[in-house]
N, C-alpha and C positions, 0 to 999 in steps of 0.2 A: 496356609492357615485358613482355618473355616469360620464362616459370618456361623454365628448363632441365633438361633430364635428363644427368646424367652416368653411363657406362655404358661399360666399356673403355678407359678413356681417350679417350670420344669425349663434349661437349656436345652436346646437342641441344635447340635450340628447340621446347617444345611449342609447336603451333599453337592461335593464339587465336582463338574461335569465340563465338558470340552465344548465347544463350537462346531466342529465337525459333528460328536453325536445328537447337538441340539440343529442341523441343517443349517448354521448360521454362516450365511458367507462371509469373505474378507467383503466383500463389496457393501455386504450389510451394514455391517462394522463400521466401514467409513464414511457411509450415508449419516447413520445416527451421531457419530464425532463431530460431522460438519453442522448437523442442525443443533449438536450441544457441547460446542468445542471448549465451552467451560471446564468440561471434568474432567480433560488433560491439564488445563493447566487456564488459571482467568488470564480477562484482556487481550485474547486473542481474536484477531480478526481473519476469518477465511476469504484470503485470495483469490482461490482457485481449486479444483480437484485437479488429477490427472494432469499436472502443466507441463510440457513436453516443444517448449518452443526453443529446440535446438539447433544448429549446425550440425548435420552428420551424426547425430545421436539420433534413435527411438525410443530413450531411458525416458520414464513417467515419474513425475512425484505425486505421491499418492493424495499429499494436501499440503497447498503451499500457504501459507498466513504471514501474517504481520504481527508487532506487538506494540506497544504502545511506545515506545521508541522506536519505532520504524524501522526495527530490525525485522530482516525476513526470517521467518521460522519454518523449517524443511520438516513435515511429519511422517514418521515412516511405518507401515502397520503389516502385521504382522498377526495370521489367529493361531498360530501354531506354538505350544510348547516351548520351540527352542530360540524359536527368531531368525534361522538361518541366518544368512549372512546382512542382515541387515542394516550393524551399525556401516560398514563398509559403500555400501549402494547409499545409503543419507549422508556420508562424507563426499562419496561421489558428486552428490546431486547437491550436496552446500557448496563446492567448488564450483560446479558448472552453473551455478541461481547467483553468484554472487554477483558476477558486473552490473546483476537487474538495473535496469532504472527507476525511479515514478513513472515515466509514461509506459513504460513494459509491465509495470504492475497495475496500471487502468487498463490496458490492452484487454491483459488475462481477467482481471476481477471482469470485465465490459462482456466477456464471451461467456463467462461461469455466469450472471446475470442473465443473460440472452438465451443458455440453456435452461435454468429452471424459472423460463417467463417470466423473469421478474422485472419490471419498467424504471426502477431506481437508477437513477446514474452513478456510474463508479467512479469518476474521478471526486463527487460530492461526498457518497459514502466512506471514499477511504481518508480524506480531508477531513472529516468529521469524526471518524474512528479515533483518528491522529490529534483530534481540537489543535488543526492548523487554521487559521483562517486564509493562507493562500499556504501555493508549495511551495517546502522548502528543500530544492534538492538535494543541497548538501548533505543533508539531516537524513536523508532515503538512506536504507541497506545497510549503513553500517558497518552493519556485522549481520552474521546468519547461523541464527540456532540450530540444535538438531533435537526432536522427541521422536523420542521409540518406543512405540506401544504394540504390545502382545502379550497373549494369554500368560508368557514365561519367556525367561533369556536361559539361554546355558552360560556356561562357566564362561566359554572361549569371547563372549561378549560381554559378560560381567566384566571383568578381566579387562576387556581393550577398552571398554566403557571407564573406565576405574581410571585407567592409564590418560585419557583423552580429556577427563577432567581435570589431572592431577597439571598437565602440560597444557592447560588453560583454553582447552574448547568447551562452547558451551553446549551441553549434551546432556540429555537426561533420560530414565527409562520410566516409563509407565506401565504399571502391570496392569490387565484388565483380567482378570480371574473370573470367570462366570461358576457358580454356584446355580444348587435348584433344592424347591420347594415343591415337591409337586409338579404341576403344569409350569410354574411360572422360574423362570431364570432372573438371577439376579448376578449383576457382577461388582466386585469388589477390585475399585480401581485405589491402587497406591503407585505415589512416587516411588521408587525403591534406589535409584541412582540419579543422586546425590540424596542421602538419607534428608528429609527434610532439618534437623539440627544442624547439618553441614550445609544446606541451602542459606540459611538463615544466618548462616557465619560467614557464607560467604554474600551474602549479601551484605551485611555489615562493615567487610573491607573495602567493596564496592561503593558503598556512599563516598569516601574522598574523592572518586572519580567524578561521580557526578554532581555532586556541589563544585565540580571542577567547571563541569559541563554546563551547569546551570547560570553561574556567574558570566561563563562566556557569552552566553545568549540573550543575557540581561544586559551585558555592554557592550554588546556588536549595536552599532550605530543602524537605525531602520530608517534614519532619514537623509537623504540627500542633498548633496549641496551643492549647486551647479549654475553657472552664467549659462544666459540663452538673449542673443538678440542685445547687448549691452545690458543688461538687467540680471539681477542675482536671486536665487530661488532656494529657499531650504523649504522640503519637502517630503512624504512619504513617498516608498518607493512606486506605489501605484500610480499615485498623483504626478511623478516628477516626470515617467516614460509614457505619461498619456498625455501631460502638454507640450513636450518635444515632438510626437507625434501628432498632435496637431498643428503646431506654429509648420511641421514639414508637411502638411495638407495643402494648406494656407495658405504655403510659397509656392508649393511645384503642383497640388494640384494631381499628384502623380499615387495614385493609392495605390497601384499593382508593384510600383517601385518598395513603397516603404511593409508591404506585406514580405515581399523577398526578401527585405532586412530583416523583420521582426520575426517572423518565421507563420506560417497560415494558420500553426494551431491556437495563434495570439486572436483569429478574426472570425467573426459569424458574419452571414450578408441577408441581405432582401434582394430579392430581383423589382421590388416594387421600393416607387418614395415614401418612407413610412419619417411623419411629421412628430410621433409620440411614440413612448416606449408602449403603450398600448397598441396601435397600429403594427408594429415591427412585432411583438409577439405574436398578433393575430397571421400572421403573412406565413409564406412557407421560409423558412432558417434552413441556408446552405454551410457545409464546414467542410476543411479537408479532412479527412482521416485517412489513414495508410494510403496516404498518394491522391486519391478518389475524393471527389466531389459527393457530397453525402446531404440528405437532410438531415436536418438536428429536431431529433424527434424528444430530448428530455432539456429543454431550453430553461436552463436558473439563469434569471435577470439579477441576482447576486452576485454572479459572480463576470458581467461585465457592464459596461457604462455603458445604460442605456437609455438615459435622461434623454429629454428633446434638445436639450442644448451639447448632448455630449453626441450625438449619432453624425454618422459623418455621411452626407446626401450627395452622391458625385455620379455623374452620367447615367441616370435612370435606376441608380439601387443606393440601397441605404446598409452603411456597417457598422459593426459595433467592434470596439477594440477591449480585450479580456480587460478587468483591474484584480486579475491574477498574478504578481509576481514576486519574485523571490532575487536569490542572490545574481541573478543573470542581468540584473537591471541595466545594472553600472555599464556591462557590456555593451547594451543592447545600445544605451544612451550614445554612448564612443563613438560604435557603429553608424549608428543613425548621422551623428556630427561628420564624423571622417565622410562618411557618404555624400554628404553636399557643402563639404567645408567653402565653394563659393557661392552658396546659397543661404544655407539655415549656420547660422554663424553664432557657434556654444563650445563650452569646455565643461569639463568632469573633474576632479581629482581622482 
């Protein structure tokens, strides 16, 4: 169907034209999606172009995103007509995206950043996408959507489209139809699968899942209850694995110990004694990342304890311990106890 133009009291039919005869590449296509991924579909946030960190595969997703549930969204494009085989290759590639972590999706968003120069840190941007204020693994992935956008579907994927819905994937098609006026092209993007009236219905059955979801998250307990040292502590989870962590400073003295437990992506350092959290920003900030000793070139003092009374000043360098955490605490806490049960002497429920 044709966009019209009204103009004097006259309609007119824009004339509908292809991508191929307007020189418009697939690559075009997914440049302008990613810089305005609203007009597939709101609230999405792009991960990545081209993500391709497989085993033994060379398969690409052409755009990988998130949604406000922290479900990954697989987007698959297409400028042609018919779609070839597309829903197929974005089933594929929601299979192979699904184990994703949080930390594999800062990885990808940290390199899609790092190609189009942009200095933002990715672990903050997609934390903030999400209005998390720390991670919460659990909550990552989910589930993984599929959209499929192209000029046009044929039958054979309307069809398995239809069918994919009906048998509870979530998948939808995006037509982008380019039109023209003259010099200038315009395109007329619809939902087309799942008609938006059946989106909307099924969004509606979908609410008792998540006022299911919702209640849980309001009565999952965020504070901790724990002896340390003959003394009893209820705590947030931040607060409860950064004074365990300390009282094991304290005793053993042993920081290269209690980073092995806690794992290094918990710790930033100074090669220098930095007295204030002013000092310690100004210094150079070392991290692990992928194995490798790295500076930390985009340092948010948010998101670790960097007060002068929380830095920890041990054999000529100063560190700061993340107050990033999430459901791993409890473990961490265990860990940390069992590790020196005749030393730092606490219990957990």
């Amino acid at each position: 169907m044709s966009i019209y133009k009204y103009c004097d009291n006259n309609i007119t039919a824009l004339n509908i034209t292809k991508f191929q005869e307007e020189n418009i590449l697939e690559e075009d296509i997914k440049k302008a999606i990613i810089e305005n991924v609203d007009v597939i579909e709101e609230n999405l946030f792009v991960l990545c172009e081209e993500y391709s960190d497989w085993e033994d595969s060379n398969r690409r997703i052409d755009i990988l995103c998130i949604d406000k549930e922290a479900n990954l969204v697989v987007v698959e494009l297409k400028r042609t007509e018919r779609g070839e085989h597309m829903e197929l290759q974005a089933l594929r590639y929601a299979a192979m995206v699904n184990p994703m972590t949080f930390e594999n999706a800062v990885q990808a968003h940290s390199r899609f950043l790092n190609k189009i120069k942009s200095k933002k840190n990715a672990e903050a941007e997609i934390l903030k996408f999400l209005a998390w204020e720390e991670v919460e693994r659990d909550k990552f992935g989910i589930d993984v959507r599929i959209i499929l956008v192209s000029s046009d579907f044929s039958k054979e994927i309307t069809t398995t489209v239809l069918w994919l819905v009906e048998k509870g994937i979530d998948i939808k098609c995006v037509r982008l139809k380019p039109q023209k006026d003259g010099k200038n092209v315009y395109l007329d993007i619809q939902q087309i699968i799942p008609l938006p009236l059946v989106s909307e219905y099924q969004t509606r059955i979908k609410e008792k899942k998540d006022e299911q979801i919702s209640y849980s998250k309001k009565s999952r307990k965020k504070d901790l209850t724990f002896e340390l040292e003959g003394e009893f502590y209820t705590l947030p989870r931040r607060h409860a694995i950064y004074l365990v962590v300390k009282r094991y400073i304290e005793i053993t003295n042993n920081i290269e110990k209690i980073i092995a437990i806690t794992g290094d992506n918990y710790w930033v350092w100074s090669d220098m004694e930095c007295k204030s959290r002013e000092e310690f920003e100004k210094s150079n900030l070392y991290r692990v990342k992928y194995k490798q000793i790295v500076i930390e070139d985009s340092f948010d003092t948010s998101r670790w304890f960097v007060e002068s009374n929380e830095l920890f000043l041990i054999n000529g360098k100063t560190y700061a311990f993340s107050n990033q955490h999430g459901e791993d605490t409890l473990k961490l806490i265990r860990e940390i106890f069992n590790s020196e049960s005749d030393t730092l002497k606490g219990s957990i429920e």
